[in-house]
N, C-alpha and C positions, 0 to 999 in steps of 0.2 A: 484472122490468121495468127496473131500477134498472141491471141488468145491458146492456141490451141498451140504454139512453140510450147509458153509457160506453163500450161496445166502438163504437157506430155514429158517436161522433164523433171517435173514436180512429182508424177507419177513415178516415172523410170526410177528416181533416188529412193521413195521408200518400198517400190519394192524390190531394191538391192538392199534396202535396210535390215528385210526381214534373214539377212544372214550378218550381217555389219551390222547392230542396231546404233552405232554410232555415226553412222551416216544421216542418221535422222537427226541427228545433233547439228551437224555441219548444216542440214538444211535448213532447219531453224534459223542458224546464223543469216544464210544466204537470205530467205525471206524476210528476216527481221529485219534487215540493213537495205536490200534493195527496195524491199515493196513491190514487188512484181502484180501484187492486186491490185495497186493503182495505175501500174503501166499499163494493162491491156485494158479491154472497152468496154467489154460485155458480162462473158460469161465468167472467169476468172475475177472479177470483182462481185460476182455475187455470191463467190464459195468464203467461208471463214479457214483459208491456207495458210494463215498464220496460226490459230489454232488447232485447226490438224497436226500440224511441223512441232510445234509447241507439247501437244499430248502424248506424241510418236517419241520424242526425245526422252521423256520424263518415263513414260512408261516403257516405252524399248530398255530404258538404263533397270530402272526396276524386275523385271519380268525376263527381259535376253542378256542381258549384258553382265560381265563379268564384274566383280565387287571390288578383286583384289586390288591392292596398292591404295584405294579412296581411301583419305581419311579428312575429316572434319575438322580445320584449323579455326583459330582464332579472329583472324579476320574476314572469314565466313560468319563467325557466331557475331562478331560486329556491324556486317550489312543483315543479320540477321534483326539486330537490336534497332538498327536504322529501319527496317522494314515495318517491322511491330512499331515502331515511334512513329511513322509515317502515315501508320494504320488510326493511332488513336487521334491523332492531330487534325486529319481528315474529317474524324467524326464531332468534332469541338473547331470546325472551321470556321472562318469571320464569312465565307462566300461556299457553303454545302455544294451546292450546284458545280460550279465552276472546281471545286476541291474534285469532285467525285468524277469528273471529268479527267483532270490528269492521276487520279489514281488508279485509273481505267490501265494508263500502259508505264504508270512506275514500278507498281508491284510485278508486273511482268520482268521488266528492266532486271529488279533487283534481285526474285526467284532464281532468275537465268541464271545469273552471277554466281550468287551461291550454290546452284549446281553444277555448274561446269566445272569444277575443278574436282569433283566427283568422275565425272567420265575423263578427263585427260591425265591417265595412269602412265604413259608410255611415251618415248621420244617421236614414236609414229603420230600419234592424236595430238600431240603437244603440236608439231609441225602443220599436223592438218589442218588445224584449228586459224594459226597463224595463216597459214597457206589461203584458205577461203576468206577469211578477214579482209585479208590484201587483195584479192584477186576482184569480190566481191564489191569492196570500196572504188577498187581501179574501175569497174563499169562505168561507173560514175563519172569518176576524174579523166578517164579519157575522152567521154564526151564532151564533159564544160571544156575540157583542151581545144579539144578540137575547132569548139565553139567560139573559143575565147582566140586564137589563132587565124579564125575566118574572120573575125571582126564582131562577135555577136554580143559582146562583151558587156562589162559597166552595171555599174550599181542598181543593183534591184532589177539587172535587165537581164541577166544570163537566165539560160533556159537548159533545166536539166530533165527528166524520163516525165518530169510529171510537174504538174501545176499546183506545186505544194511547198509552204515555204515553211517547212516544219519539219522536225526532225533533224537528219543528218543534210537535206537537200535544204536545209535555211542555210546561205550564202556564207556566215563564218564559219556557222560548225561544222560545213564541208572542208573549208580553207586548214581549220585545226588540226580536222581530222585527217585530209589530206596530207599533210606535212608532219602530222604524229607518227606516222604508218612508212615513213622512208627509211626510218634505221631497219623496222620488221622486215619492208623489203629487200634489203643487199643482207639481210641475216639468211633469208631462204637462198637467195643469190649465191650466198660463199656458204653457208653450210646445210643447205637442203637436202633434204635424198629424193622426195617423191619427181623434183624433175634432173638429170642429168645435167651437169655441169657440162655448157656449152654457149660457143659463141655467141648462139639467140636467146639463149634467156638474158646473156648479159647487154644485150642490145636492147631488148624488150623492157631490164630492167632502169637502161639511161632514159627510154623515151617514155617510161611511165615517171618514173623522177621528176624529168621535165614537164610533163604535165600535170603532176602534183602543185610545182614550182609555179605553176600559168591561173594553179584555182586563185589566188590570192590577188593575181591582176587581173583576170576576169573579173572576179565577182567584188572584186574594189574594196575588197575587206579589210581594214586596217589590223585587228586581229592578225589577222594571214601575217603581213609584214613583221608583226613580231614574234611568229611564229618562227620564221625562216630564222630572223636573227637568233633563237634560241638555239635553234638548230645547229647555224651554224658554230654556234660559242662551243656548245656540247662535244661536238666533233673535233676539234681540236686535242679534247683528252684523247680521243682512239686516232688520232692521226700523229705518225711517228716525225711525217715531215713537214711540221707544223707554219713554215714561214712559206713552204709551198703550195697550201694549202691557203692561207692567207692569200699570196699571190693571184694563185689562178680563182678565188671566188672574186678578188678586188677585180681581178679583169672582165670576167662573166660578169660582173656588175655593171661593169661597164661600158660594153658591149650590148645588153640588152636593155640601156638608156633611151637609147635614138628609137623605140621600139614601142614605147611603154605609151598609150595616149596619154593626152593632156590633162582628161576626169579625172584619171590616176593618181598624177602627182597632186593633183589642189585635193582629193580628196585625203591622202597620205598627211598632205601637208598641215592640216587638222591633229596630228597627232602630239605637234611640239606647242599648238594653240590651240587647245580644247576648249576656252571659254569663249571664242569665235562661235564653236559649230556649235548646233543647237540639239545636236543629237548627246555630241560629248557632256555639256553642259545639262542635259534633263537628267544623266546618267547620275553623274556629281550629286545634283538635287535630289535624285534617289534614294541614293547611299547612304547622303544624312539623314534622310525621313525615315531610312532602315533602319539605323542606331537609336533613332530617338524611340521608333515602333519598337524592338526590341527590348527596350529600356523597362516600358510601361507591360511589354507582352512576352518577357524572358524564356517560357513556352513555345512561341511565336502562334502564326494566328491560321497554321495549314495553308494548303496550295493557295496558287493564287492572291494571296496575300496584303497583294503589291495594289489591288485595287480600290482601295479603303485610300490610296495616299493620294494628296492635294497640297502643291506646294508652287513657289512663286520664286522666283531666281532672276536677276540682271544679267542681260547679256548684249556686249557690244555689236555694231552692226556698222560695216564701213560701208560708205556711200564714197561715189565717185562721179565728180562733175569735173569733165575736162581733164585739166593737171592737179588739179585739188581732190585732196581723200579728208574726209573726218568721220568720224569715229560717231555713230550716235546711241547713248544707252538705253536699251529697249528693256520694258519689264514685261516676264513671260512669267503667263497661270497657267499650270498644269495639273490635268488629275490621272487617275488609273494606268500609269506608265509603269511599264517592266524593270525588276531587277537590272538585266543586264550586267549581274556577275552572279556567279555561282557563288560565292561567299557571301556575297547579302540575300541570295533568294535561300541560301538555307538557312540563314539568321532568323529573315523575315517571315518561314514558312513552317521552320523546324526548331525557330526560337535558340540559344546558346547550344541546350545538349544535339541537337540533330544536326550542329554548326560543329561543335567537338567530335562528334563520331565520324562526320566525311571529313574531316581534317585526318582524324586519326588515319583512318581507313587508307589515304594514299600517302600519309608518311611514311606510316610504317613500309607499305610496299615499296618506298625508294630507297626506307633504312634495309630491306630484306635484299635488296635487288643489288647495293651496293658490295654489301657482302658477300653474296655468290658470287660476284666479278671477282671479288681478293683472292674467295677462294677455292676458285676454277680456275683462274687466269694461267696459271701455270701447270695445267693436266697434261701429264703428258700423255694417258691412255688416247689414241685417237677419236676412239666412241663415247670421251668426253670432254673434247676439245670447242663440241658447240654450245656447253651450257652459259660462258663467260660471256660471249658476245651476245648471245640470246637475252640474257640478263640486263647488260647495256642498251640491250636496242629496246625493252621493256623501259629499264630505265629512261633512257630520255623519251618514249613515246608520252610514258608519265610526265613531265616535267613541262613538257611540249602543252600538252592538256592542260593543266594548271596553270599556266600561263594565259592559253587560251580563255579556259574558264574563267579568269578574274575580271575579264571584259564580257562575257555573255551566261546566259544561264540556263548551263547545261549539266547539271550538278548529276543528270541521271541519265544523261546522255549513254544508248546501247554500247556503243561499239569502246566508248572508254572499260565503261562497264563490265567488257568482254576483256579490255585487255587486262583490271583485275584479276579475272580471273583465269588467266595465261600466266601472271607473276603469281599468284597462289599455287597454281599445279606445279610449276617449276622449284618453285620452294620447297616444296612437300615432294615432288621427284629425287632432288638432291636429298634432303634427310633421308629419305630413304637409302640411298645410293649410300651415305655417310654411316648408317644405321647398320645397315649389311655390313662394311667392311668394318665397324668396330666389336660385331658380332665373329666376323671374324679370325681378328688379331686378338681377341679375349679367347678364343676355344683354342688359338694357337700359342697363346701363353699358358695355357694351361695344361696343354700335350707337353710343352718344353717342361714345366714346373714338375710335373707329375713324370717325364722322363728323369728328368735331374734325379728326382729322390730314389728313382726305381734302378738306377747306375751305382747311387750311393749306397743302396744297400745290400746290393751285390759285392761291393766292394769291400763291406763292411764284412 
């Protein structure tokens, strides 16, 4: 049954597409993020509906869809260069197999990117886009809520649509991306059009907040925690009444103490002594065998990378007899362990330059994103009063990520990916918008210029 919901509304969307070809865009999203082929049982896991959604987008855009307003920015032509870098690295891997494996759904990843800001010409698609992203991701996060609220909770123990610990449904990148996507949500909330301003959306929008706020104690993610705290730091620039704001999170804080199990805090508590845990500490041991592999491999060595590495690290181990603690120093061998940051898995995978270009890639979109808050912030037209906040809530979804990402490695993570490509159409919206009106006040300085002389020599 389960089967036949998902294939039927998979159908319904493209053939509405075939007058909207940008619906089939939206779908791709929805599939690419939820995986509806792993949720059902049967039949829907044996069709390629990701590729269908995939082919429908690229060629509906090509074929139905209208051109105008696309244009082809720079840091499109940069995930472009990341792409092609990614391509030859794969073929000069330290591990072919294992490389050609994840370049299976990075190249997808990264294609995606650099076409979506091709189809999002308009404040409508710009919205849509956003609009499904949230709604889409929310699938998710309201049932780890839910989950995590009945008690189903805890480390490595949450259970979300599918028995897959990869992707967006691996326990941080959820928690990330979860708490990345809360400014995009009160952006649709105060300046949406597709749903009416009203009391339930704003209701809908506290209790899916709330359950964004629950991935992080579900799924015991330390990540998650400093997630929130960026969050919260962020919001303070767009909150006017800043110590009240202070206030009431000090007290929600406080209030949801007595609440939080007890795996929580000792797992939490790992974060201010990482050479305790033994997860923290392989992490460490990592990093350095990164910088030294980069050192010898400046190229780096393609996907996978991380498995070539063998390294041996001390880590303290408290015992407890009775009233007595001591401390004993245990030495630990370990091999083939994960990045666990996206700055060293692109060190270690894509060598200094593929380490340069995703650096570039999401500076610049925070240096781009800063800008259009200066200079929107004060529009007064009403029909472009939502570009400033839109920008900010990109803004910190970005910042949010990058934070995230320095702890796990997610460097090609979709739905960051996606929102790339929501701060590029934005940018290239505004130019536009800025482009017309200097078009303009140029053909209307020229009517004054050329009236001027045509008075003067009349007078003349």
């Amino acid at each position: 049954m389960m089967d036949i919901v998902l294939l039927a509304f998979i159908g319904y969307v493209l053939v509405l597409g075939l007058r909207r070809p940008f619906l089939w865009v939206l779908l791709y999203v929805y599939i690419d993020i939820l995986a509806p082929q792993k949720i059902g049982y049967s039949l829907i896991a044996s069709l390629p509906v990701s590729l269908i959604a995939f082919a429908a987008a690229f060629g509906g855009w090509l074929a139905l869809d209208g051109k105008h307003g696309a244009r082809f920015t720079p840091r499109q032509g940069l995930m472009v260069a990341l792409l092609l870098y990614c391509w030859w690295t794969t073929g000069h891997a330290d591990f072919p197999e294992e490389a050609a494996t994840k370049w299976d759904w990075v190249w997808k990843a990264l294609l995606f990117a650099i076409f979506l800001p091709l189809t999002l010409t308009t404040r409508a698609r710009i919205e849509g886009l956003a609009t499904v992203l949230v709604l889409t991701v929310a699938t998710i996060v309201i049932g780890a809520g839910m989950k995590t609220v009945l008690g189903g909770g805890g480390y490595a123990n949450l259970s979300f649509f599918v028995n897959d610990n990869s992707g967006i449904y691996e326990s941080s990148t959820l928690a990330t991306v979860a708490i990345g996507l809360i400014p995009l949500l009160w952006w649709i909330v105060n300046h949406g059009t597709i749903f009416p301003r009203h009391w339930t959306a704003v209701v809908f929008a506290v209790a899916l907040t709330f359950a964004c706020l629950l991935i992080p104690v579900g799924t015991e993610a330390r990540t998650g925690l400093l997630c929130i705290a960026a969050l919260a730091a962020m919001m303070l620039r767009h909150t006017r009444r800043r110590l009240l704001f202070i206030a009431g999170a000090g007290a929600l804080g406080l209030v949801a103490l007595p609440f939080l199990p007890q795996s929580f805090y000792q797992r939490m508590a790992t974060i201010g002594e990482p050479s305790g845990d033994e997860s923290a500490s392989t992490r460490v041991a990592v990093w350095e065998w990164t910088i030294d592999y980069a050192a010898q491999n400046p190229l780096g060595g393609g996907f996978d990378a991380y498995r070539s590495n063998r390294f041996t690290y001390t880590m303290p181990v408290k015992k407890t007899d009775g009233s007595t603690t001591t401390i004993e120093y245990r030495e630990v061998v370990d091999e083939g362990r994960a990045f666990h940051s996206s700055i060293f898995e692109m060190l270690g995978e894509q060598g200094w330059p593929g380490l340069i270009m995703w650096l570039a890639l999401h500076l610049i979109g925070l240096w781009q994103m800063e800008r259009l808050q200066r200079r929107w912030r004060r529009a007064e037209d009403a029909t472009e009063r939502w570009i400033a906040p839109l920008a900010g809530a990109l803004q910190m979804g970005a910042v949010i990520y990058l934070i995230g990402a320095t702890f796990q490695g997610i460097a090609y993570q979709p739905v960051m990916l996606m929102l790339v490509g929501l701060q590029i159409a934005l940018h290239t919206f505004c130019r536009r918008i800025d482009s017309a009106r200097s078009t303009l006040e140029r053909s209307a300085s020229r009517r004054m210029v050329a009236g001027a002389k045509m008075r003067g020599a009349v007078a003349a």
